[in-house]
LUMLUMFI-547012 format. One line per field, with one value per residue (C-alpha): residue number from 1; residue in three letters; y, x, z. Coordinates in steps of 0.001 Angstrom, whole numbers. Layout:
BEGIN
lotor = [NUM, ...] $
kolvo = [ALA, ...] $
y = [Y, ...] $
x = [X, ...] $
z = [Z, ...] $
***
This chain:
BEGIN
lotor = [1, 2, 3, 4, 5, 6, 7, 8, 9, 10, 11, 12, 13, 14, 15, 16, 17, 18, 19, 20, 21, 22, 23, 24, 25, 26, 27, 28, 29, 30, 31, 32, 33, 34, 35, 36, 37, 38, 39, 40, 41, 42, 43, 44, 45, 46, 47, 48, 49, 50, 51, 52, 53, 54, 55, 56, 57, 58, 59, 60, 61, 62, 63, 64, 65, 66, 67, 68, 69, 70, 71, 72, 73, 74, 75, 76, 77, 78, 79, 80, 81, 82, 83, 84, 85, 86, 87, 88, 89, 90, 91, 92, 93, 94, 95, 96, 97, 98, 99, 100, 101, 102, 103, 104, 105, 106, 107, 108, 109, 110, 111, 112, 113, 114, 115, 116, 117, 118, 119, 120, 121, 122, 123, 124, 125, 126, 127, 128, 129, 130, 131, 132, 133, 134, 135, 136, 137, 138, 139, 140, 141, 142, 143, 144, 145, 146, 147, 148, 149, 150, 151, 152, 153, 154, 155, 156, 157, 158, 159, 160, 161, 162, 163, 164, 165, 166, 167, 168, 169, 170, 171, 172, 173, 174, 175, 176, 177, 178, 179, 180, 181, 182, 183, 184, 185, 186, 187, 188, 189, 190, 191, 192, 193, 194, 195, 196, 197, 198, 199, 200, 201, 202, 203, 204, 205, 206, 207, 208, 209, 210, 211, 212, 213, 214, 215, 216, 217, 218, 219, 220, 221, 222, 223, 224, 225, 226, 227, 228, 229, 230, 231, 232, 233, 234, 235, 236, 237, 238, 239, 240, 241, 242, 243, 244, 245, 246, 247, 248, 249, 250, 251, 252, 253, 254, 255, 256, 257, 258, 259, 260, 261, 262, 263, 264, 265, 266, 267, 268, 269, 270, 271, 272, 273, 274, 275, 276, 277, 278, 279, 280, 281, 282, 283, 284, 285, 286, 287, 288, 289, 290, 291, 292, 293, 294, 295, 296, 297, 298, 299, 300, 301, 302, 303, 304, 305, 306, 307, 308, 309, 310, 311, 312, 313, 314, 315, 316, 317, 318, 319, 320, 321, 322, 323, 324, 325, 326, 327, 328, 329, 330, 331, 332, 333, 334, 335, 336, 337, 338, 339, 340, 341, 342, 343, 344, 345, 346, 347, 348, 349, 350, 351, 352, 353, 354, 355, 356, 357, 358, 359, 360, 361, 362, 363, 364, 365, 366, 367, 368, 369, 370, 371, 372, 373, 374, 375, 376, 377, 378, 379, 380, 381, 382, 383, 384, 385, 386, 387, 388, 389, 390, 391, 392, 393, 394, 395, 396, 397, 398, 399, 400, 401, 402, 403, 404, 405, 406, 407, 408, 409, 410, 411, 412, 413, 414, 415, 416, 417, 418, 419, 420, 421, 422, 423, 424, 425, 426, 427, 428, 429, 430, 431, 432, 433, 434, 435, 436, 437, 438, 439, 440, 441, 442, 443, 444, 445, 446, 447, 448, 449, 450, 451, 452, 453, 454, 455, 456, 457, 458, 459, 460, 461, 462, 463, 464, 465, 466, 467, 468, 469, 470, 471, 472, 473, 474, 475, 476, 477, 478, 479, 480, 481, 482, 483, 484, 485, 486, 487, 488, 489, 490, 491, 492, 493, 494, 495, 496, 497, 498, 499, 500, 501, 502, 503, 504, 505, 506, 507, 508, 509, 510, 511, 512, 513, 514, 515, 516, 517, 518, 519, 520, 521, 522, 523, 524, 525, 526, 527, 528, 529, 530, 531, 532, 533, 534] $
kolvo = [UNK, UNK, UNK, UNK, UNK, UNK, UNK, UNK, UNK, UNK, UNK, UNK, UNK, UNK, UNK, UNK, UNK, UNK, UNK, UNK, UNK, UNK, UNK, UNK, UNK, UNK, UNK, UNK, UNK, UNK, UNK, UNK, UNK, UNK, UNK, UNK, UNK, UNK, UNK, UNK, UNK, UNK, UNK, UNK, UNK, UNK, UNK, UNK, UNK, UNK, UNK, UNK, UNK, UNK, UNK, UNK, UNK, UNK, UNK, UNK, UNK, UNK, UNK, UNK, UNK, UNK, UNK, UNK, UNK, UNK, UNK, UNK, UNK, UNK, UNK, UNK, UNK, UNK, UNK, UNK, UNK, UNK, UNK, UNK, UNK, UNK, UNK, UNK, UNK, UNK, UNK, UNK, UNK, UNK, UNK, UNK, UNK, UNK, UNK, UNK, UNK, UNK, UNK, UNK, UNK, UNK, UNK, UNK, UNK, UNK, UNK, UNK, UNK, UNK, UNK, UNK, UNK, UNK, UNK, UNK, UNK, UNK, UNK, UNK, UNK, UNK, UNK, UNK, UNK, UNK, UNK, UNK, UNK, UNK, UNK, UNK, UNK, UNK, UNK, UNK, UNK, UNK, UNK, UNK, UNK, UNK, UNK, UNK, UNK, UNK, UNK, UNK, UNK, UNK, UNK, UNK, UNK, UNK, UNK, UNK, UNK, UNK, UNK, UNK, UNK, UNK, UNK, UNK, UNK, UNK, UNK, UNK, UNK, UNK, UNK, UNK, UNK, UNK, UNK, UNK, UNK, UNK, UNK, UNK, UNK, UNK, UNK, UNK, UNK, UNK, UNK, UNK, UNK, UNK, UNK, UNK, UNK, UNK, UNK, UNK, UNK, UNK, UNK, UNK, UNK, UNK, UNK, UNK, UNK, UNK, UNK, UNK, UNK, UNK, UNK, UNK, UNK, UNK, UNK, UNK, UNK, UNK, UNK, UNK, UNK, UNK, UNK, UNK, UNK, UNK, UNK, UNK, UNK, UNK, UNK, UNK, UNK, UNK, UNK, UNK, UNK, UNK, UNK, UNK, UNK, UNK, UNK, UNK, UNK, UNK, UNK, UNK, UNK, UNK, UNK, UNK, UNK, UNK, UNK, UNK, UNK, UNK, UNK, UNK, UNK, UNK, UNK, UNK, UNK, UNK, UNK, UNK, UNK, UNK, UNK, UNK, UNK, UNK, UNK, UNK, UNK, UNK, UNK, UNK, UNK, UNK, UNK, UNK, UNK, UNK, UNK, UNK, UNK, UNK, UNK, UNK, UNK, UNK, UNK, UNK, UNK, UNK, UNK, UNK, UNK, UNK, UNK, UNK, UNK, UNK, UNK, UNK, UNK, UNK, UNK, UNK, UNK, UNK, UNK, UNK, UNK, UNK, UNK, UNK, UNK, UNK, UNK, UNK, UNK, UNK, UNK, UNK, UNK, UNK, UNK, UNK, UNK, UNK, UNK, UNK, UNK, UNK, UNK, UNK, UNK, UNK, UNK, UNK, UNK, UNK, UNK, UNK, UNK, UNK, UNK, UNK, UNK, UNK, UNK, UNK, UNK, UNK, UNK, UNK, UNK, UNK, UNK, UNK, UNK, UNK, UNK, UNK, UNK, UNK, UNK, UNK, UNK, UNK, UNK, UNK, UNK, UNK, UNK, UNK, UNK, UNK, UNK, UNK, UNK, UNK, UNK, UNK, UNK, UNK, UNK, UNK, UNK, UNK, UNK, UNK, UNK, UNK, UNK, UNK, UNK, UNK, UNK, UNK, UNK, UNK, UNK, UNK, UNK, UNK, UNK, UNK, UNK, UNK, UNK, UNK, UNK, UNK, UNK, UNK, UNK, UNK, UNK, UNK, UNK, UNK, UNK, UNK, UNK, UNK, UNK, UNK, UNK, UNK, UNK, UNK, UNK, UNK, UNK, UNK, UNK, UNK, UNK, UNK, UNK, UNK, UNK, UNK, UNK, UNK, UNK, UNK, UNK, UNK, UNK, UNK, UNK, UNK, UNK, UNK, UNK, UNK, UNK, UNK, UNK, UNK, UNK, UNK, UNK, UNK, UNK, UNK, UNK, UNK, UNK, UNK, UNK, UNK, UNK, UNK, UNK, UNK, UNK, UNK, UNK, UNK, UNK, UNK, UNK, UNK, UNK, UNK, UNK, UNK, UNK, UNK, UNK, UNK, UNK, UNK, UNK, UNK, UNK, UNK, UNK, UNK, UNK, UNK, UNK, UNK, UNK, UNK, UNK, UNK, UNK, UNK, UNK, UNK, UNK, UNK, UNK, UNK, UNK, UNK, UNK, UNK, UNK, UNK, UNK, UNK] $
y = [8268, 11783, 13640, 11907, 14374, 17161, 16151, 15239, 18709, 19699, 17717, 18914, 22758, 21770, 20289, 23338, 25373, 23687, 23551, 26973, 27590, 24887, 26590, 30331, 28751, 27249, 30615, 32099, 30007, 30110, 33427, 33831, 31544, 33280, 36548, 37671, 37250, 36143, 32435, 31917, 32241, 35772, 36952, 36718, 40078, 40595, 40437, 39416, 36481, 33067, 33992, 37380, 38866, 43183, 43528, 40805, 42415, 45672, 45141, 43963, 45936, 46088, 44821, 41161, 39167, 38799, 36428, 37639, 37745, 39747, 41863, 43194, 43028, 45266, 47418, 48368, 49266, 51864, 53734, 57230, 57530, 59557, 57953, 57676, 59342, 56532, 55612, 57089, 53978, 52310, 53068, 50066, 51409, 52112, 51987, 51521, 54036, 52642, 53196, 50694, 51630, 51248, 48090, 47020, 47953, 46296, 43292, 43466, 43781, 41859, 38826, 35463, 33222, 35806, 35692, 31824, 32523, 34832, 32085, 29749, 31680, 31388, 27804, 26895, 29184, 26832, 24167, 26006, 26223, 22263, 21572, 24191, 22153, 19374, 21575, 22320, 20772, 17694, 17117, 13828, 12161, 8672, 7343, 3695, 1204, -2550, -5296, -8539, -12149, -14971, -17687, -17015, -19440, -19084, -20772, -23652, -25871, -23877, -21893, -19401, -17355, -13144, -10171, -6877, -3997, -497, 2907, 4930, 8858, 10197, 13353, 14370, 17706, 16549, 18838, 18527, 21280, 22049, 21336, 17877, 17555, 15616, 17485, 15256, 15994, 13681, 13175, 10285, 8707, 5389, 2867, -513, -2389, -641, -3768, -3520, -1694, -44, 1244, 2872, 5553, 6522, 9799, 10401, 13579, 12873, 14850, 12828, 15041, 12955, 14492, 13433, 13448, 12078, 11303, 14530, 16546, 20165, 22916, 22483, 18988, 19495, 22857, 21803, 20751, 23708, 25983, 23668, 25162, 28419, 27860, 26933, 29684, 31902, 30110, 30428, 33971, 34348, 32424, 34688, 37593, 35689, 35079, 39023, 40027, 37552, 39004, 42303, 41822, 39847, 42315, 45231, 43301, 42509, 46265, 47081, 44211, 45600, 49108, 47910, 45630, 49335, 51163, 48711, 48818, 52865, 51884, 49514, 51585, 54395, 51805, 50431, 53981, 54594, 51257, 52037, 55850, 53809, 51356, 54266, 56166, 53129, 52319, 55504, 55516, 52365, 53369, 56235, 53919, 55179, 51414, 48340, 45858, 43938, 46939, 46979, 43331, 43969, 46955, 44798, 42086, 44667, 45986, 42449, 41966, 45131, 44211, 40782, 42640, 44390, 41063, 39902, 42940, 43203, 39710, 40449, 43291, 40668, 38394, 40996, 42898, 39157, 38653, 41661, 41839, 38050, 39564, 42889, 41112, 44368, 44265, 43982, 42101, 41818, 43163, 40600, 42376, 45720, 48025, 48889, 52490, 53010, 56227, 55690, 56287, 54855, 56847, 55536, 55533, 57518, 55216, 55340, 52303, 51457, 49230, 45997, 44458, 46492, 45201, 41150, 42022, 43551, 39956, 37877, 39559, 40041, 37431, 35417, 31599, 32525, 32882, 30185, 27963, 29627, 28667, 24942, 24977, 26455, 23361, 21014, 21789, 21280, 18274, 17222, 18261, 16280, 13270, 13244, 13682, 10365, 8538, 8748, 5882, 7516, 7698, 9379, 10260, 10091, 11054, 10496, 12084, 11338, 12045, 9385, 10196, 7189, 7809, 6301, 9500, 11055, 14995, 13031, 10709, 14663, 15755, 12768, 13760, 16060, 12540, 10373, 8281, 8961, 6945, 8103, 6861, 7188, 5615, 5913, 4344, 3296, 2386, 1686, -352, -2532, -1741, 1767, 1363, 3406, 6669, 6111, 6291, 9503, 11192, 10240, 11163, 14837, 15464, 14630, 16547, 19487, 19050, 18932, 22181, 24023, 23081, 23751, 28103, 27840, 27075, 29538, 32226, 31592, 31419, 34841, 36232, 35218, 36545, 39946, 40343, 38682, 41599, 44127, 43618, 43568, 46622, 48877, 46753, 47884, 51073, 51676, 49973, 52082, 55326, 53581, 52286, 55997, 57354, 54113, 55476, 58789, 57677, 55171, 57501, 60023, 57699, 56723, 60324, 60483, 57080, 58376, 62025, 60829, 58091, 61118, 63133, 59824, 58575, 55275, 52576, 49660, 45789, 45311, 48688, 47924, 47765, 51695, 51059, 48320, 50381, 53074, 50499, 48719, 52009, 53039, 49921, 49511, 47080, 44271, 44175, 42621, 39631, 40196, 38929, 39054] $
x = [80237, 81351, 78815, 80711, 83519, 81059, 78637, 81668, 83046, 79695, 79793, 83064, 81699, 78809, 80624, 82979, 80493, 79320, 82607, 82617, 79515, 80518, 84094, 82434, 80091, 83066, 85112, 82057, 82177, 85893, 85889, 83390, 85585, 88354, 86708, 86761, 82474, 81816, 80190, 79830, 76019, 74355, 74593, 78385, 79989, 82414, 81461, 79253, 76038, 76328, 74045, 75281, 71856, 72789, 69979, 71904, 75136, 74003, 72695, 76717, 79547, 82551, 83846, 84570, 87212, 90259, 92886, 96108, 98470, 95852, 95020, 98949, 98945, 95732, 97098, 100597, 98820, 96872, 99115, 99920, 103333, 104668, 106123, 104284, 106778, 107631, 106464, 108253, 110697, 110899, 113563, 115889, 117325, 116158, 111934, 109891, 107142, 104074, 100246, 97810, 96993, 100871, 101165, 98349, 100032, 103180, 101118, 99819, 102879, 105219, 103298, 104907, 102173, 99832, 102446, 101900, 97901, 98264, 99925, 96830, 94296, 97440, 98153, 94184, 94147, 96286, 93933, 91827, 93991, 94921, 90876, 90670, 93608, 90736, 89592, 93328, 93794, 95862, 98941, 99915, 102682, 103374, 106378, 107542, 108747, 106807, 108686, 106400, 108196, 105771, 103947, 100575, 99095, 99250, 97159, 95282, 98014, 100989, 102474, 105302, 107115, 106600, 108323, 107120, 108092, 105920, 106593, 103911, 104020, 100924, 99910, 96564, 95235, 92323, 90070, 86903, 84876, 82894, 79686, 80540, 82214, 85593, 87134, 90101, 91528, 94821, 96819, 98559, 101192, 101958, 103982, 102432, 105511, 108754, 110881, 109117, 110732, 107189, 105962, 102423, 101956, 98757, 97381, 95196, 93159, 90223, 88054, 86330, 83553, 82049, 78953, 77831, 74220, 73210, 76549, 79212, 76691, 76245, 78296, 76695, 78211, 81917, 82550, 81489, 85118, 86711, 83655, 84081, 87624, 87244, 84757, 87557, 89519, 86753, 86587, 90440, 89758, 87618, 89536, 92284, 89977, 88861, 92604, 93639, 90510, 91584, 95324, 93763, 91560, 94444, 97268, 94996, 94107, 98022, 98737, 95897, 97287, 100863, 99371, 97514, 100628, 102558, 99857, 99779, 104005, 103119, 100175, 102520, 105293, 103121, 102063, 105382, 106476, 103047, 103186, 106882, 106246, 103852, 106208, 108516, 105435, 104352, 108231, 108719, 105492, 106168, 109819, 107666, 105489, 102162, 101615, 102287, 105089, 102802, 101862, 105538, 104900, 101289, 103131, 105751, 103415, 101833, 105143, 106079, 102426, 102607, 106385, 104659, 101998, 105223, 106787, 103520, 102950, 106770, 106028, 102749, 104056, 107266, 104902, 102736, 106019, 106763, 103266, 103053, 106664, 106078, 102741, 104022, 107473, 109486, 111810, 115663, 118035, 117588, 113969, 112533, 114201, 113058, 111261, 108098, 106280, 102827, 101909, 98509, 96484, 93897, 90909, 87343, 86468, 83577, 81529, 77831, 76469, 73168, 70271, 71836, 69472, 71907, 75059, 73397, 72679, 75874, 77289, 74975, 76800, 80403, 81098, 84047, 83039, 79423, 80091, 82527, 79531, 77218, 80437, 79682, 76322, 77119, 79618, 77160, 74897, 77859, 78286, 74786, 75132, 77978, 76164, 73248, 74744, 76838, 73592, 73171, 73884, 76597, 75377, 77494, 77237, 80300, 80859, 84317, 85183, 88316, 89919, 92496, 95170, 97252, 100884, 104234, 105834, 105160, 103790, 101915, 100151, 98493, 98173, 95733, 93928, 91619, 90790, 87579, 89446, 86699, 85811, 82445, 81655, 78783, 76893, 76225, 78376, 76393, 77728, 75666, 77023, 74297, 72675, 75017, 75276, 77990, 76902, 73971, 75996, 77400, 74772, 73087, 75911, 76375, 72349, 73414, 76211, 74525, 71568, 74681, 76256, 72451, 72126, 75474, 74706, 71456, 73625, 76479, 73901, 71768, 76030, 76661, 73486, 74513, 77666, 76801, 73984, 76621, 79297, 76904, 75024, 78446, 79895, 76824, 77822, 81387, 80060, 77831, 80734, 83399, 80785, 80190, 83996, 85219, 82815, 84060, 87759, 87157, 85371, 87726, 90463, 88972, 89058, 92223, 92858, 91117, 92281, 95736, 95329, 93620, 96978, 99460, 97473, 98473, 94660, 96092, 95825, 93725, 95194, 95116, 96533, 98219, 94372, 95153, 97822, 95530, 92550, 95136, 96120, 93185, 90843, 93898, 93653, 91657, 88970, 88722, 87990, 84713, 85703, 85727, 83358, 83462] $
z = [15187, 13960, 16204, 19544, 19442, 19177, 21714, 23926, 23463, 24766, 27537, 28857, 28567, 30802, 33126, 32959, 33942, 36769, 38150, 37970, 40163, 42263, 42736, 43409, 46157, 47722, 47676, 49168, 51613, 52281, 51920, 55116, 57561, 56635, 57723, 61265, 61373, 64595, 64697, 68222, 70227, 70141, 73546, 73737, 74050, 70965, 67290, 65176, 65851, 63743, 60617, 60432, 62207, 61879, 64660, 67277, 65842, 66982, 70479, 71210, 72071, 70548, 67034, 66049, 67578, 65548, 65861, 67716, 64860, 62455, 65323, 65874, 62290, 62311, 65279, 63535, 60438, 62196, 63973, 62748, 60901, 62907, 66699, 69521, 72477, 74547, 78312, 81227, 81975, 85583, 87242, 87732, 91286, 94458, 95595, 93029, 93815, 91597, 92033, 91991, 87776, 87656, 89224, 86795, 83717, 84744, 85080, 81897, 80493, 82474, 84022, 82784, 82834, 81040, 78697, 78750, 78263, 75316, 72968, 73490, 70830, 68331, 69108, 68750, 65746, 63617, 64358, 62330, 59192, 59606, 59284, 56525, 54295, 53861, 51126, 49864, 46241, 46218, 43275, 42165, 40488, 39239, 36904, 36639, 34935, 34345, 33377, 32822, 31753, 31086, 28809, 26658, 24295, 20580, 18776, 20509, 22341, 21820, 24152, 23876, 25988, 25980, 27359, 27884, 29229, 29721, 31023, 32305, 33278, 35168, 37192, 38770, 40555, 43243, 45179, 47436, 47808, 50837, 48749, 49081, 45333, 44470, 41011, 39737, 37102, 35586, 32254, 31235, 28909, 28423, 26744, 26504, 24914, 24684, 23316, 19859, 17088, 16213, 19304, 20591, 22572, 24611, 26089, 28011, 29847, 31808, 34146, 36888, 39127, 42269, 44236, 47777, 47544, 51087, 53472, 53479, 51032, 51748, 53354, 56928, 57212, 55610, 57612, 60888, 62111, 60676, 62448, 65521, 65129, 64910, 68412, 70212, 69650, 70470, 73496, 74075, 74027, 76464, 78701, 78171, 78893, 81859, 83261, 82628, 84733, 87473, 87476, 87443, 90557, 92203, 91461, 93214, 96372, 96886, 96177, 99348, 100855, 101009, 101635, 104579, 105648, 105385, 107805, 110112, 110570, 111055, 114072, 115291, 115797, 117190, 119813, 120627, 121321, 123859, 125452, 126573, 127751, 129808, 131145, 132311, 133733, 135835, 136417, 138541, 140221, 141447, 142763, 143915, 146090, 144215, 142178, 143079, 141469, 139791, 137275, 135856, 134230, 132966, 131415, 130082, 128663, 126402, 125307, 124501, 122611, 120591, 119179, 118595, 116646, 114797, 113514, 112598, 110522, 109073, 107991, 106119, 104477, 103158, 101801, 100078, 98839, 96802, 95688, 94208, 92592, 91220, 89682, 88025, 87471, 86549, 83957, 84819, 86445, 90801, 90620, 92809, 95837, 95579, 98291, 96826, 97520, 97046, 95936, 96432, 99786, 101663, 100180, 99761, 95841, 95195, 92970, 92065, 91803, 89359, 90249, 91417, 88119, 85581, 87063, 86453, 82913, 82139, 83709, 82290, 78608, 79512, 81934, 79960, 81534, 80453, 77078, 77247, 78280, 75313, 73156, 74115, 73307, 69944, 69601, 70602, 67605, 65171, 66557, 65979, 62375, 62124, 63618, 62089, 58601, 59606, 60334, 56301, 53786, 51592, 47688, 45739, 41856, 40051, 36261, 34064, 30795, 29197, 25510, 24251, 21571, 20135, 18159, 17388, 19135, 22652, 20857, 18101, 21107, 22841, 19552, 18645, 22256, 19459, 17486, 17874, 20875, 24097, 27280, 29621, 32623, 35016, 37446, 41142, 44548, 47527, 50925, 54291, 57062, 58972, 61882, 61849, 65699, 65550, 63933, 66132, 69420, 68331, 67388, 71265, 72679, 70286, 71662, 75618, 75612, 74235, 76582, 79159, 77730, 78096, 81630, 82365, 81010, 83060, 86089, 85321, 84761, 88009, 89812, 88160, 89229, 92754, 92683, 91390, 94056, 96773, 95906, 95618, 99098, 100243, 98961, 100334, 103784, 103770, 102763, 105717, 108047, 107334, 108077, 111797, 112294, 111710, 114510, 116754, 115791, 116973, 119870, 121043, 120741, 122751, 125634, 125191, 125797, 128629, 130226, 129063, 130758, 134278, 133962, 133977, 136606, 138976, 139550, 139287, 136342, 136087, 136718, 132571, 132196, 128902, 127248, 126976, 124310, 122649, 122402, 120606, 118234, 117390, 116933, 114317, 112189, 109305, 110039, 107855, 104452, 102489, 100703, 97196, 95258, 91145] $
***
């Protein structure tokens, strides 16, 4: 009996030292989710690939995705101590003259519901920590007081009445580690019966260790939620990234919009003014006797269309004037009635475009609901982990130590702790519900929906493929059109000049003679635009 203490002191540094082991693989592991390694599928265009592959890591751009808050964090760190000058403010009166990178900016900036989009990643980021507290140790308390009033026998048909009354003082520290291991550890005093004038207290410290060894064993099955997590933030951020290129593209068609909307006031006008030195012209030649009466209404019907053409125009350049101050929302009080000035004119970019196969494959990477697709995919197979580990029986091995000190006092009851006083428990736990319908129908449905999320990238990828081919055949169209709508222009003009000249020379004017004015107009205007494809 004297070798138990020693052999139980022996046992405790064993299972020390696994706990040690077991605690550095789970700070390992800890310590990699709470990096900023990218877990998401391999061809997605920030960070890192799941498994930390350098070669994957290498063929992407950019650095790992980090979550907003570390990012400022990050971003405030690095900037040089001394002050940046600051921007050139907006003026809060009169136009605002912006140009289209401007007006971009502002958006940026300014936009309310981008604003709205930017607090998603931060909001889906604390979903994160709440599946990460699984693992967060767990403190204990218990104190009370038992009273107990009742009969016992004493002796063989005697019975007596008893009283007791015990106090009992008990805390415990619980963890579970991602390996799939409960540590508890608890200490204990109690008082069996404190109405006795000699009275007997007992301590107790015990360490109790429980290890999954089929259901909710290993790291792939107990970090799947919190990696599931960390997914969906991922995916958050792309769909931010998706929703700033969108504002982008839509903030520079208003500004062309509201450009064109301003040329088309100026062709407008310039018609207005020709159509009525026509009306005069044909006014005194018919007072004159040269025309007949008739000509002074055709020339007043295309007076009357080309101010009709005016409020048309005034009216798209309104709208487009609201649009675009809604979307670049500028800072201030009474912005939303400004006049807007574009600084910017009606020039053809010069840009080279590759081989239409470069501009898929640079899609097929950095296309934000692409890789928000990939994202589900990479979801789907935590889910299957997570399934499939459910589909287990759960046997779990579970091992108690505890050292038990007795005393009259509370400091002599821990001191006795050292004494011969043990209990050891082992032994194993096994739990399998029949049939297990229900893990099974979870685990189908965790394989279908990631067959679902595969087809669903091959059908994104074959759409963005599309697209990119669709946008590029019709940039080299518009192109090519504006090359032959130039020499129309210049053409049409020139017999406007002509029809224009022979009208002032007096050799007469046709029965539609305001088509002059029209062909003026309508050879000035921009022809329409391509539809923009992304």
């Amino acid at each position: 009996m004297k070798q138990w203490p020693e052999q139980f002191g022996r046992g405790l540094c064993w299972v020390a030292a696994c706990l040690a082991a077991v605690s550095l693989v789970s700070c390992r592991v800890c310590r990699t989710l709470n990096s900023d390694t990218y877990v998401g599928p391999v061809r997605a265009p920030e960070g890192k690939p799941a498994g930390g592959n350098p070669k994957a890591a290498g063929a992407l751009p950019g650095g790992p995705i980090k979550p907003a808050a570390k990012a400022a964090a990050d971003a405030a760190k690095a900037e040089p101590a001394a002050a940046k000058p600051p921007a050139s403010p907006v003026p809060t009166k009169g136009p605002l003259a912006i140009s289209i990178k401007e007006a971009v900016v502002m958006a940026m900036e300014n936009n309310p519901e981008l604003a709205v989009e930017r607090l998603k990643p931060r909001i889906l980021e604390t979903y994160t920590e709440e599946e990460r507290a699984v693992f967060d140790p767990l403190l204990t308390g218990i104190i009370g007081n038992e009273r107990i009033k009742g009969e016992r026998l004493r002796g063989r048909a005697t019975r007596e009445d008893f009283a007791t009354e015990s106090l009992v003082g008990e805390a415990a520290l619980e963890t579970l580690l991602p390996t799939g291991t409960t540590v508890a550890l608890d200490a204990s005093t109690e008082v069996d019966d404190v109405t006795r004038e000699m009275q007997l207290l007992r301590s107790r410290v015990g360490l109790t260790v429980t290890q999954a060894l089929l259901r909710g064993a290993g790291t792939k099955a107990n970090l799947a939620r919190v990696r599931q997590a960390r997914l969906d933030m991922l995916g958050s951020e792309y769909e931010l990234r998706g929703f700033a290129e969108a504002l982008v593209a839509l903030v520079e068609l208003t500004h062309w919009d509201y450009v064109l909307a301003q040329r088309k006031i100026d062709i407008y006008t310039r018609a207005i003014a020709l159509s009525e030195e026509t009306r005069n012209g044909i006014q005194k030649r018919v007072k004159a006797g040269t025309l007949p009466t008739s000509a002074i209404t055709a020339a007043e019907a295309e007076t009357a269309l080309r101010r009709q053409d005016m409020v048309d125009a005034r009216s798209d350049m309104a709208k487009a004037q609201v649009v675009l101050l809604q979307l670049i929302s500028p800072r201030g009080a009474n912005q939303r009635h400004r006049d807007i000035r574009s600084v910017d004119g009606l020039l053809m970019p010069h840009v080279q475009l590759d081989d239409v196969e470069a501009h898929v494959q640079v899609a097929l990477r950095m296309r934000p609901d692409l890789n928000q697709a990939r994202l589900q995919v990479e979801r789907g197979d935590l889910q299957i982990v997570k399934t499939r580990n459910g589909l287990l029986p759960r046997l779990d091995l579970f091992v108690a130590l505890g050292k038990t000190g007795y005393a009259e006092t509370f400091g002599g009851s821990w001191k006795g702790v050292k004494g011969d006083g043990y209990d050891f428990l082992v032994g194993l736990s096994v739990e399998y519900p029949v049939g297990n319908r229900e893990a099974r129908a979870r685990h189908k449905r965790a394989v279908l929906g990631r067959r679902q999320a595969e087809e669903a990238v091959r059908n994104f990828e074959q759409l963005v493929q599309a697209d990119v081919q669709t946008a590029y055949i019709e940039v080299n169209r518009a192109r090519e059109k504006v090359a032959a709508v130039r020499t129309t222009r210049k053409l049409d003009q020139e017999k406007l000049r002509i029809e224009v000249e022979g009208f002032r020379l007096g050799r007469g004017v046709r029965s539609r003679s305001p088509g002059r004015s029209a062909t003026w107009s309508e050879g000035r205007l921009p022809r329409p635009r391509p539809s923009q494809n992304t």
